[in-house]
C-alpha positions, 0 to 999 in steps of 0.5 A, spaced: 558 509 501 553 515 503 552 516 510 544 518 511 544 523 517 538 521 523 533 526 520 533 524 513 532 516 515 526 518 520 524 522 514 524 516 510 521 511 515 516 516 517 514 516 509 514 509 509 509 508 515 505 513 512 504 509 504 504 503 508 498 506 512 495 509 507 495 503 502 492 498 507 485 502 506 485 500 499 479 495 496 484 493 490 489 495 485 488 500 482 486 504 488 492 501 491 497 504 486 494 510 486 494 512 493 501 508 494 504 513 487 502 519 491 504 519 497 511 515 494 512 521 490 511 526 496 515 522 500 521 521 494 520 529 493 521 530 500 528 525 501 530 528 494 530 535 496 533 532 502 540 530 497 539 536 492 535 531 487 527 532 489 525 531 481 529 524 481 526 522 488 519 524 486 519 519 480 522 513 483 518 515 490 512 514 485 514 508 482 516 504 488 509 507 492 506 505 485 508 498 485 507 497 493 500 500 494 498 496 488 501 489 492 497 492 498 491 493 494 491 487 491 492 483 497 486 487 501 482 485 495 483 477 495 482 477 503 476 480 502 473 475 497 475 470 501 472 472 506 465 474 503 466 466 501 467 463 508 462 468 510 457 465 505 459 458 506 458 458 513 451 461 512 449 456 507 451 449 510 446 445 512 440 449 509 438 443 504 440 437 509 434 433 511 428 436 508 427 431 501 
């Protein structure tokens, strides 16, 4: 089994935090993917210069970024949907009640 030295993992948590930051200021999944595929890919191309493979890194850095940002971004959507619901809801209870 390959053993990761400590700088190459605080490289690939320090990559990780920042798609996850990055991702979570995404409105949908479109945004989403987009965002999460760049900094996936710079973040697989720095840890696959790492092993001495960046080509390879990079494109599974891009996908795997791609796929979460995507989630993320999809997930942001869908909270702030419900939340214009509730919001709305709220506002518009007992507005009709007792003025027949």
């Amino acid at each position: 089994m390959m053993q990761i030295s400590k700088n190459k993992r605080l490289a690939l948590v320090s990559m990780l935090a920042a798609s996850a930051m990055l991702a979570s200021g995404c409105d949908n999944a479109g945004e989403g993917a987009l965002g999460g595929a760049a900094v996936g890919a710079l973040g697989g191309l720095a840890i696959g210069s790492l092993t001495g493979n960046a080509g390879a890194g990079a494109a599974i850095g891009a996908v795997a970024g791609g796929a979460t940002g995507a989630v993320i971004g999809d997930q942001n959507r869908r909270k702030e949907e419900q939340s214009r619901r509730e919001t709305y809801a709220r506002r518009n209870s007992g507005y009709d009640q007792g003025y027949d």
